[in-house]
C-alpha positions in Angstrom: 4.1 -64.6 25.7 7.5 -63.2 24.0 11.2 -63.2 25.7 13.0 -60.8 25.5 16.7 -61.1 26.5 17.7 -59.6 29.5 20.5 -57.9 28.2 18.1 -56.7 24.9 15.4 -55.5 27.5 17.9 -53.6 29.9 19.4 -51.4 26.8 15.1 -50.3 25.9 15.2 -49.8 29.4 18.0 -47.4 29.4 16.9 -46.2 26.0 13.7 -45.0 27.2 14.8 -43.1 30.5 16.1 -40.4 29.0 13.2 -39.9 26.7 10.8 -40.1 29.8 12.5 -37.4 31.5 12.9 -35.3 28.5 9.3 -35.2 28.5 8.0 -34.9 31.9 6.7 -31.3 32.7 8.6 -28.2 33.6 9.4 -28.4 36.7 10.1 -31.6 38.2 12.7 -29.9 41.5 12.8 -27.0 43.5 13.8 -23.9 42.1 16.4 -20.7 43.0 15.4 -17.6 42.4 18.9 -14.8 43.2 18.3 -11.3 44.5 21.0 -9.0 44.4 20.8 -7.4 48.5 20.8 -9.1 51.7 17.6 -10.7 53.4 15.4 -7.9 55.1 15.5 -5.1 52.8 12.7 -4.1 50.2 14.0 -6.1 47.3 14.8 -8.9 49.7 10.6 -9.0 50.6 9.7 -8.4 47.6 11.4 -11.5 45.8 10.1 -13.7 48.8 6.4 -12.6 48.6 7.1 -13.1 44.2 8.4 -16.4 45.4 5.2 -17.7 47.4 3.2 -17.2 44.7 5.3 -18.0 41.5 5.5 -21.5 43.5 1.6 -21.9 43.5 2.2 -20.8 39.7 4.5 -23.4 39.3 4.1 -26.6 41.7 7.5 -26.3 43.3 9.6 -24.2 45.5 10.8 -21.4 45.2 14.0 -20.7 46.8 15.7 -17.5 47.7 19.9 -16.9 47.6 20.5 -13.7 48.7 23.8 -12.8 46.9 24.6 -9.1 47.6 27.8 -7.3 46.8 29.5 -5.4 44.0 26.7 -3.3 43.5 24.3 -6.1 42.3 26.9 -7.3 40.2 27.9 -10.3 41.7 24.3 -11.5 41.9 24.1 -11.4 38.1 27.8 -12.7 37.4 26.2 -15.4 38.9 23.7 -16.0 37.4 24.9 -15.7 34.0 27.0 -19.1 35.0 24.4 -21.2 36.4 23.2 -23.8 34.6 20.7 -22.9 31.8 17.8 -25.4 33.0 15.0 -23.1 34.3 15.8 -24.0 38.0 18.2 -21.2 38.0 16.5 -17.8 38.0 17.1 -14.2 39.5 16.0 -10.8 39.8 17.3 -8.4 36.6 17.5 -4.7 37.9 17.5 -2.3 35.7 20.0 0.3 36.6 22.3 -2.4 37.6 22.0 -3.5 34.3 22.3 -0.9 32.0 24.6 1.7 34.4 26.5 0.0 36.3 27.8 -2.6 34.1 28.9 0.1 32.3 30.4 1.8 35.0 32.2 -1.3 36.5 34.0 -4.2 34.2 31.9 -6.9 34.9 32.3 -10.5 33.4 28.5 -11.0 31.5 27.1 -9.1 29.2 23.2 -8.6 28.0 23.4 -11.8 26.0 24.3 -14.0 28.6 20.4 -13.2 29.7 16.9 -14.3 29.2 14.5 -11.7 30.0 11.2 -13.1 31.4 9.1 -10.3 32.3 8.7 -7.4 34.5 8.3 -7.7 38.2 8.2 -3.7 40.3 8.7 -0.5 39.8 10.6 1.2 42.6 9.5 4.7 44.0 11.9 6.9 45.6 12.1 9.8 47.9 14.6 12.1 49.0 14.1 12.9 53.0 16.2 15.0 55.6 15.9 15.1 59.5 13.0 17.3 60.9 15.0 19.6 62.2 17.0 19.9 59.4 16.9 23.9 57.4 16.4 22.0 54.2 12.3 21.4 53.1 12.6 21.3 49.7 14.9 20.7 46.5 15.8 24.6 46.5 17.1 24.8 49.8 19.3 21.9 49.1 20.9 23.3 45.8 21.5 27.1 47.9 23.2 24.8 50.6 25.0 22.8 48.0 26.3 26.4 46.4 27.6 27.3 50.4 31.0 26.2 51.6 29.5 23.2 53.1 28.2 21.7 50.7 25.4 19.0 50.7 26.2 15.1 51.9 23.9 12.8 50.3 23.7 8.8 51.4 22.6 6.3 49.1 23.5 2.6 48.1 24.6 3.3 44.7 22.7 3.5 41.8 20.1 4.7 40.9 19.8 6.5 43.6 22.3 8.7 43.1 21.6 9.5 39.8 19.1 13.0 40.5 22.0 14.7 42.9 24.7 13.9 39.9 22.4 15.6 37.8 21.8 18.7 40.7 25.9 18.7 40.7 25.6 19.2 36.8 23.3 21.4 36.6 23.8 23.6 39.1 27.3 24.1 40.1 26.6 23.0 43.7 29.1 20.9 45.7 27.3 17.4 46.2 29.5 14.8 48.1 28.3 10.9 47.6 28.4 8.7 51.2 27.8 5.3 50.3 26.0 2.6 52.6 25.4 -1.1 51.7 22.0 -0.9 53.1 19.0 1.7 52.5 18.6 1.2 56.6 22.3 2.5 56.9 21.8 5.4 54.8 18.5 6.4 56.8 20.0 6.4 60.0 22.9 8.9 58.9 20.6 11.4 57.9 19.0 10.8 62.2 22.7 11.3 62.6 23.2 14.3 61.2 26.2 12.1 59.2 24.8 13.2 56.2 22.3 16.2 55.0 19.7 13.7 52.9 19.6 10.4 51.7 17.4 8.9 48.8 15.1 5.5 49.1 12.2 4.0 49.1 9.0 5.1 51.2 8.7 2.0 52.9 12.7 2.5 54.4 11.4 6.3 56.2 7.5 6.0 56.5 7.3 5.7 60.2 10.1 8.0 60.8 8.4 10.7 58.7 4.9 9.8 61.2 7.1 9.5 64.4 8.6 13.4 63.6 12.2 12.2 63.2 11.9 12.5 59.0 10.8 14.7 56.6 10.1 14.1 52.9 11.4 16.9 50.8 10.5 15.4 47.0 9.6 12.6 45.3 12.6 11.5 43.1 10.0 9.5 40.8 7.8 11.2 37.7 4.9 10.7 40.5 4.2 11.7 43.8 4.6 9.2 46.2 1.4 7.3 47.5 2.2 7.3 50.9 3.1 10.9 50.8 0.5 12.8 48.0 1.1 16.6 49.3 5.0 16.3 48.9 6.1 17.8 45.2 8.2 15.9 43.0 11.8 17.0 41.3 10.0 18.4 38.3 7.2 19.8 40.2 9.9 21.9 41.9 11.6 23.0 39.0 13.8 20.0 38.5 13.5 18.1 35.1 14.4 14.8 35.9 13.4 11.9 38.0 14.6 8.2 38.3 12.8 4.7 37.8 13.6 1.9 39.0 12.5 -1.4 37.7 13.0 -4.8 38.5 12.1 -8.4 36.4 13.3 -12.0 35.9 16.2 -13.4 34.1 17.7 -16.4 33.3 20.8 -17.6 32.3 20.7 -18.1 28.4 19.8 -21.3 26.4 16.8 -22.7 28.3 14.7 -24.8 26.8 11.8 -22.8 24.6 8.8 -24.4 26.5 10.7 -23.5 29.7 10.8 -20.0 29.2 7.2 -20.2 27.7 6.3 -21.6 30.8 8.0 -19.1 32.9 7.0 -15.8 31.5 2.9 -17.3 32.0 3.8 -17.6 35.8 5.6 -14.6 35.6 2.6 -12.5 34.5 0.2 -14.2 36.4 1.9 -13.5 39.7 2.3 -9.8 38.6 -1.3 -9.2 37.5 -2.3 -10.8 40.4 -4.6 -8.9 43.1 -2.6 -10.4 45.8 0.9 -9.6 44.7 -0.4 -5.8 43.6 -1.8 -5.3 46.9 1.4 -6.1 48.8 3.5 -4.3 47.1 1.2 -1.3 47.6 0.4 -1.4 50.7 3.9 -3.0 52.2 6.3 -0.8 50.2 4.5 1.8 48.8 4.7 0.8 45.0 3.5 0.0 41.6 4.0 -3.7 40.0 5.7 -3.5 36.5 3.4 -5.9 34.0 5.8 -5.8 31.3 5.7 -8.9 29.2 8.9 -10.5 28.2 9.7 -9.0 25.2 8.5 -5.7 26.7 10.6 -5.4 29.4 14.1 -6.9 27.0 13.3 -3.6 24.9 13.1 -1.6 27.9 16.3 -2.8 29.0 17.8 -2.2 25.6 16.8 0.9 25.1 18.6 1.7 28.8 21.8 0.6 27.4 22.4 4.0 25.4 20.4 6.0 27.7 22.7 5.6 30.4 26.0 5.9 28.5 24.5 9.4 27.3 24.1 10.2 31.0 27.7 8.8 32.2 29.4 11.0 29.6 27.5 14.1 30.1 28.3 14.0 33.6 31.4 12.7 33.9 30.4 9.5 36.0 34.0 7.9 36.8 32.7 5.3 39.5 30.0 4.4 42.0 
């Protein structure tokens, strides 16, 4: 039997913590995942559904912080701050991303972000109350040329983007009424407080069945599932539509065998039948299985994209 002094065996002790918890596996604690809009919308349901099964990816919980506000800014202002460990993670949006950071002076920038992977792609319609004299895209352009003009509701970008491009393009008078939820902007249109308002199918589907809604284009390069007989913007004579896509970030500097590890559960949750069939048949959509490196170009490539479409129409704010 050997001795060891106590004060000799306390300092291996404490010498070999740290190298124990270096290398137990990734992760050993819950973990947060940020989305940029309050709890009950689509991107709210969406991130809690990813959640569920990125935890039986993973072995831990999954956490959601809503953190709405400045357009989605603030959700990724704070993410870029939080600690770089791979407990911190949030949803990357696209347009808020490449547009509206460059809209808005916002305190990150694309390096202070890991990309992990793609998560949905968004569809979008435009709608207008049954009653309303507008049933398609050319009745709302000959309004928008009238004295009164067309009000649109949205929640900022991109859903705004096709009527800037209808302003532009046509010379029509299109007035911007924004709401800080999709729900708000539907029930203005019931209202008669505005002539249209652009969302997701999931946001008008049973007003459009109960006769309060109608569906006057898809705004996406496809017709909508839900909705197969309605035309979209280029179908209609309109060459442009919007996407909208959504993945995972983290703040930079994690560990490389933490982000190895995340962008595996990240594609096996999206390739999953389960997660493809929910968003389907809950809001109408397609899952984006871009890998990581995949969806960093995409966003990339956005960055000049959308500073071409800010100066060529003039886009001063959101």
């Amino acid at each position: 039997m050997r001795i060891i002094p106590a004060a000799l065996g306390l300092s291996c002790l404490m010498a070999l913590a740290p190298a124990q918890a270096q290398g137990q596996a990734y992760p050993q604690r819950a973990i947060s995942l940020s989305v940029p809009y309050g709890a009950g919308g689509s991107t709210d349901g969406i991130a809690r559904k990813f959640a569920t099964l990125l935890e039986r990816e993973l072995g831990q919980t999954v956490l959601i912080q809503n953190q709405p506000g400045g357009s989605g800014t603030l959700q990724l202002r704070s993410l870029a701050r939080a600690e770089p460990d791979g407990y911190n993670l949030g949803f990357y949006s696209y347009s808020t991303a490449t547009f509206t950071s460059q809209i808005l002076n916002v305190p990150y920038t694309r390096d202070d972000f890991i990309l992990l992977g793609g998560v949905a792609e968004f569809s979008y319609g435009i709608v207008a109350a049954a009653g309303s004299p507008i049933n398609n895209v050319q009745d709302l352009v000959d309004q928008a040329k009238t004295s009164k003009g067309v009000f649109y509701g949205v929640t900022g970008a991109p859903n705004n983007f096709p009527f800037l491009q209808l302003e532009k393009t046509t010379g029509g008078q299109f007035d911007q009424v924004t709401y800080k939820s999709s729900a708000e902007s539907i029930n203005a249109v019931i209202g008669g407080y505005v002539d249209v308002a652009l969302q997701g199918p999931s946001e008008y589907a049973e007003l459009v069945k109960s006769g309060k809604l109608k569906v006057i284009a898809s705004a996406s390069n496809y017709r909508l599932p839900w909705f197969p007989d309605t035309q979209t913007l280029k179908e209609q004579g309109f060459d442009f539509g919007i996407t909208g896509i959504i993945g995972i970030a983290a703040p930079k500097g994690i560990a490389p065998e933490v982000k190895a590890r995340l962008e595996d559960a990240v594609q096996k949750v999206v390739a999953s039948t389960e997660y493809q069939d929910f968003l389907a048949n809950t809001y109408g959509m397609k899952t984006y299985p871009a890998s990581a490196e995949a969806f960093a170009k995409y966003i990339d490539d956005g960055f000049p994209k959308m500073r071409h479409m800010i100066e060529t129409y003039d886009i001063k704010g959101i």
